[in-house]
N, C-alpha and C positions, 0 to 999 in steps of 0.2 A: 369588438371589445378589446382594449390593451390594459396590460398590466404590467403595469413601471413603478406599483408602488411597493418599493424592495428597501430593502437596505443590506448592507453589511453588517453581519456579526463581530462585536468585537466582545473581549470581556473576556469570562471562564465558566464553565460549566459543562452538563450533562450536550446544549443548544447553546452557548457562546462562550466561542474560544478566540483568546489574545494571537494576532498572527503579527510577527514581525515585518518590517519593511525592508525590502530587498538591500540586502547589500551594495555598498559600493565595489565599482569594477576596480579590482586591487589589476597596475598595471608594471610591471619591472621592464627596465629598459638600460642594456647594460654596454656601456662606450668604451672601445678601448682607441687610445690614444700612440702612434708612431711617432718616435723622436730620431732625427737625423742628424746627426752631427759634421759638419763637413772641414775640414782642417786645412786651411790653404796656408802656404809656406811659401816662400822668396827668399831669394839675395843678392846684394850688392855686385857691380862689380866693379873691379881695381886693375888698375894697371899693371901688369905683371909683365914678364917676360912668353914670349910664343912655348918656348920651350918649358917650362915651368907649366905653363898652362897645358899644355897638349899630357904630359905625366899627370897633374893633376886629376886629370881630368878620367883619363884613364884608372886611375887608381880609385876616383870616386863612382867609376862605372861597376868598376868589381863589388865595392862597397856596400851601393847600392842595390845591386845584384841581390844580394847576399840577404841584406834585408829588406829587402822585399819577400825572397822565400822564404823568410823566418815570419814576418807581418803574415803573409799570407794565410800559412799555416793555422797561424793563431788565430787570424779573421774566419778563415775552413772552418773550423772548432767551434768558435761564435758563434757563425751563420746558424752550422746544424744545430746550432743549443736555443738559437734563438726563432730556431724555425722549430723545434719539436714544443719549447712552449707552445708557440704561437698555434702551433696543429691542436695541443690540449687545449689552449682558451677559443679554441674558434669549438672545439666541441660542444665543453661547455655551454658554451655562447646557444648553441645549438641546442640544446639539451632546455636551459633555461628557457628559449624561446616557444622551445614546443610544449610546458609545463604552462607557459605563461597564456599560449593559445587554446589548450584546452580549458584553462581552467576563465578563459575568457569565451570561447563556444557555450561554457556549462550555464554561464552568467545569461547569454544573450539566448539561448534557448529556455530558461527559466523565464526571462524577460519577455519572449515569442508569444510559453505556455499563459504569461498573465493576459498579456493582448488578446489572446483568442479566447480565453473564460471573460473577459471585458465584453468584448465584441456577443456574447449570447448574452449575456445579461441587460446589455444595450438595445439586444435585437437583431441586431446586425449578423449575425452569425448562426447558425443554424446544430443542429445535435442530432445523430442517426442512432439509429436502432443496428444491429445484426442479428441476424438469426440464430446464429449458430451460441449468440450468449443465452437468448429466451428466457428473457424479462419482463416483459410485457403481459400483464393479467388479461386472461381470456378477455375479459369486457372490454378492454381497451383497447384490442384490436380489432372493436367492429371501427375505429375512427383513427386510430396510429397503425403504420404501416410496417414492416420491415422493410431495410432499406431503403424509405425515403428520411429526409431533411425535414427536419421543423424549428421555427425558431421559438424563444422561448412563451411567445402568447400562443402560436398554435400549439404547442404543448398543452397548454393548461387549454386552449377552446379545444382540444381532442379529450382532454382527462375529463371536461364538463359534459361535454356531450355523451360521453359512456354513460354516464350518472342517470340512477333511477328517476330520480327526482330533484331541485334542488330549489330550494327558497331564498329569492333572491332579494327579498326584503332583509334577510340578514348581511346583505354586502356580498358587493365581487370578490373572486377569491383573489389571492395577494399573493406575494412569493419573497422568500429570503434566501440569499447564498452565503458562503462561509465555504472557505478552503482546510482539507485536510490533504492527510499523507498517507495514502494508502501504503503498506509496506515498512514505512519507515525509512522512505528511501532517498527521500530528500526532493522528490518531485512532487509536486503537488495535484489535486485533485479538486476539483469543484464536487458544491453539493449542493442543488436546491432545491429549497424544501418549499411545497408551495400548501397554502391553506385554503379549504374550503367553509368557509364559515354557514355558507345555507344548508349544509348538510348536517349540520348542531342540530341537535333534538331535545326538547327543552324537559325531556323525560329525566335528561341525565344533569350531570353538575354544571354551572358554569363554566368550570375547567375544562370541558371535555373539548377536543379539537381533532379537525379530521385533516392530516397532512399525508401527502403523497412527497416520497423524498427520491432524488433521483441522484446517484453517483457518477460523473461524469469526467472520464480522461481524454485527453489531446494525444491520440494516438498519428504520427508523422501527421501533423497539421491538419487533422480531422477529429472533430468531436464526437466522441463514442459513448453512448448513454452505457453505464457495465452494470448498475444495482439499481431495484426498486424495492423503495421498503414505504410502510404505511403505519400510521396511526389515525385509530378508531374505535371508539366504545371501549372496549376493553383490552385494546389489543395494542401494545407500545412497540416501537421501531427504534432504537438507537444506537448510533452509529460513531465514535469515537473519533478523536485528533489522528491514529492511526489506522482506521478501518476496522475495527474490532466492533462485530455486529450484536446488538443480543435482544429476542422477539419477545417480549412478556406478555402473559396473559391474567389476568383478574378473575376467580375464578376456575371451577371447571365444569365441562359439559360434558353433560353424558356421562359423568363419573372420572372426567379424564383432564388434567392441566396442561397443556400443551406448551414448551417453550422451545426456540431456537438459538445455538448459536456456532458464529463463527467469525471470517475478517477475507476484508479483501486484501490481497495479496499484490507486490510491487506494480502489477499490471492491472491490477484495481479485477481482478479474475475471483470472482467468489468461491472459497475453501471451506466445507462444512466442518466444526469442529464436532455437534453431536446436536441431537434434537432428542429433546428432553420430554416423556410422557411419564407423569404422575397416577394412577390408579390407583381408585377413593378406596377398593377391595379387589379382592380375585375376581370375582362375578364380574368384573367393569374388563379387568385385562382377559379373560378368556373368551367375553364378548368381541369384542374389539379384534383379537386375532385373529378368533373364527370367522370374520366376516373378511380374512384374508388370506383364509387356507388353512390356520394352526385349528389343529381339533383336539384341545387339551379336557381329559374328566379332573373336575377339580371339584365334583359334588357332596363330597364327606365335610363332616362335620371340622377334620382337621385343618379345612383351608378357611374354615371361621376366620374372621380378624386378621384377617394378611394382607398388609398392601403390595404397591409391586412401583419400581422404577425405571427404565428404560433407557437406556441410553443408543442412541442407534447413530451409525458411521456413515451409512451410508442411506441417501435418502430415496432409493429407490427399494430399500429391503423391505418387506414385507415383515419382518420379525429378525431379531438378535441370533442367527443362526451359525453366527463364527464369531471369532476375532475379527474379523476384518469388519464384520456389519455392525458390531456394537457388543451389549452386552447387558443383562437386566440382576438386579438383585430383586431380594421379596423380604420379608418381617414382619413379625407378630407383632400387634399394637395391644394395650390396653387401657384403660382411663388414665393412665399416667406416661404415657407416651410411647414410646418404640420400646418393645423388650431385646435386649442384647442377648444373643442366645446363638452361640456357633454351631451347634449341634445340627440346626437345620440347613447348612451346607454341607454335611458332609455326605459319603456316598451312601450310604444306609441311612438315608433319612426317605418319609417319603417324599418328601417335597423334591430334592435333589434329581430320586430318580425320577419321577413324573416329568421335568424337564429334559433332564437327557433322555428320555425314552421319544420325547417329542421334537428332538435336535435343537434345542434351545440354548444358547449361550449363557451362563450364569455366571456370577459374583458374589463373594459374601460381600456385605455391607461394609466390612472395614477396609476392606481392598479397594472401592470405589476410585478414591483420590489417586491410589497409586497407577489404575488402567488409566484414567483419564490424562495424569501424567506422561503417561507412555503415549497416547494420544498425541497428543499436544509435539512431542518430540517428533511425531512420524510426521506429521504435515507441517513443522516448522512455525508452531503458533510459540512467542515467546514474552513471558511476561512484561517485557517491554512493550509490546501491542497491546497485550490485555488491558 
C-alpha cells in the first residue's frame, strides 16, 4: 500500500499555517586594493670640466646622503603606519569573513534540514524511534520498533496494522505535513499528521476525524520521531507554529475532565506545563485519589456541592502533595455558579484542615493564575510560545 497523497499546509490557523520561503544566501565579499607608486628620475649630461665634476660630484654624494636619511626616516614612519592599518583591515577582513561563514553554514544547514524532511516525505528517507524519548502507544509497538527506521508508508502500514479494526471502504488513510518551530528558535521541525478515515464511525458527526500527528526533528542528519499526539472522538491534539501543545477533552468521565498541557522545547524535548483534572464533586475527587493511595473522609454533609480542580506538575505524581507536583483548589457551587467565599481557605476551616491532615497541596481559587505564572517562569514556557 503507498501513500503519497499529501500535500503541504499553507494558509493560517489552528492546522494551516503561512511558512515563508528560504531566504536568500546574503554574501559580503570585501577587496582591498595596493597602490604603488614608483618615481624614476634622470639627468642630462654636459660638458664640464674633470675638476668641477669630481667636487660636484662629491658634494652631491653628501647631499644625497643626507636625504636619503631624512627620506628614509619619514618612509620608517609610513611603512609602520601603513602596515599597522593594514594589520587592522586584514583583522577585520578576518572578522567579516568569519561572520559571513557562519551566517552562511546557518543558511546551508537550514537548507540540509529542508532536504532531509523532503526526502521522508518523498519516501526516501526513513524516521527513528528512541527509547529513551517513549512515544510510542503500547499498541503500537506490537508493529513499530525502537530503534529501527521506517519510511513514511511503513509508518502509517505499522499505525494500521495496530488498529482494532478498520473499514476500508471509507478510503486509505492519507497524510499531510506542515513545518513548525519548536522553541522558537528558528530551526524548524516537521509535523505529519496522518488520517485514518475507516476508523470514522458514523455514530458521530461528520466532522469527526481520527489523526495520529507525529513531531519530528533532524537531529545531526538523523530523523528522530520526539512527539505523538492524536485526535479521536472526543479527544483533540493541537499543536502550535511554536510547539505549544494542548489535549482537550469533550465531556467527562467518571465525573472527571481531563486536559493536558505543554510545548516542545528547542530540541523538540516534551516540557509538561500542567495536566488539568476537573471533578463534577467531591465524591468524583476522593474516588479517583483513593484508587491511588490518598484516603481522604469527606462524608459530611459540608462537602455537599464542592468541586475540586487539579493542577499537577508533575506527571507521575499520584496527587498535589508539594509545590513541586502541582496544586488543587476546591468551591462551593450553587444554581448560580461558583460562590466566592475565602473563608474556606483558610487554616480553621474544615475543608483546609482535612487536606493538610492528608498532605495535599492547596490553593484558593484567586491565586490559581498567579501559581501557574510562577509555573510558566520555572520551566521557561513564554507567552510568545503560548
Amino acid at each position: 500500500m503507498h501513500y503519497h497523497n499529501f500535500e503541504k499546509i499553507l494558509g493560517s490557523g489552528n492546522r494551516e499555517w503561512k511558512y515563508k520561503e528560504m531566504k536568500n544566501k546574503f554574501f559580503k565579499t570585501i577587496a582591498g586594493a595596493m597602490v604603488a607608486t614608483i618615481v624614476l628620475s634622470g639627468c642630462d649630461s654636459s660638458q664640464i670640466s674633470l675638476e668641477a665634476d669630481e667636487a660636484a660630484t662629491e658634494v652631491s654624494k653628501e647631499d644625497v646622503s643626507v636625504e636619503k636619511d631624512e627620506a628614509g626616516t619619514e618612509e620608517s614612519v609610513e611603512d609602520a603606519s601603513t602596515k599597522d592599518a593594514s594589520v587592522e583591515e586584514n583583522t577585520d577582513d578576518a572578522t567579516l569573513d568569519e561572520s559571513s561563514d557562519d551566517e552562511d553554514s546557518d543558511e546551508s544547514a537550514s537548507l540540509d534540514n529542508s532536504e532531509l524532511y523532503e526526502a521522508f516525505i518523498d519516501g526516501s528517507e526513513k524516521v527513528y524511534f528512541n527509547e529513551e524519548d517513549d512515544i510510542l502507544p503500547y499498541h503500537y509497538q506490537q508493529n513499530l520498533n525502537y530503534g529501527e527506521g521506517y519510511t513514511v508508508d511503513e509508518l502509517i502500514e505499522g499505525s494500521l496494522a495496530s488498529c482494532y479494526k478498520y473499514d476500508d471502504s471509507k478510503g486509505d488513510p492519507t497524510f499531510e505535513s506542515k513545518y513548525i518551530d519548536c522553541g522558537n528558535d528558528g530551526i524548524k521541525e516537521l509535523v505529519v499528521e496522518v488520517r485514518f478515515p475507516g476508523l470514522e464511525n458514523d455514530e458521530y458527526e461528520e466532522s469527526e476525524e481520527y489523526l495520529d500527528e507525529w513531531v519530528i526533528k533532524d537531529i545531526d542528519g538523523k530523523l528522530v520521531a520526539k512527539y505523538y499526539g492524536y485526535t479521536a472522538h472526543y479527544w483533540y491534539t493541537s499543536i502550535n507554529e511554536y510547539g505549544y501543545v494542548s489535549v482537550n477533552t469533550v465531556g467527562a468521565y467518571l465525573g472527571v475532565l481531563t486536559e493536558q498541557f505543554g510545548f516542545l522545547d528547542e530540541n523538540a524535548d516534551w516540557v509538561l506545563y500542567y495536566n488539568y483534572y476537573y471533578y463534577l464533586d467531591m465524591d468524583d475527587y476522593v474516588r479517583e485519589k483513593g484508587n491511588k493511595g490518598l484516603i481522604l473522609d469527606c462524608s459530611s454533609d459540608d462537602w455537599n456541592e464542592m468541586q475540586v480542580e487539579e493542577y499537577v506538575f508533575d506527571e507521575k505524581a499520584p496527587y498535589t502533595d508539594s509545590e513541586k507536583t502541582g496544586f488543587m483548589t476546591y468551591y462551593k457551587y450553587d444554581n448560580d455558579g461558583i460562590i466566592d467565599d475565602d473563608s474556606i481557605y483558610e487554616d480553621s476551616s474544615i475543608y483546609k484542615q482535612t487536606f493538610d491532615e492528608a498532605g495535599v497541596n492547596t490553593c484558593p481559587r484567586s491565586e490559581v493564575e498567579e501559581r501557574l505564572e510562577k509555573r510558566r517562569e520555572e520551566i521557561g514556557l513564554s507567552e510568545e510560545i503560548m
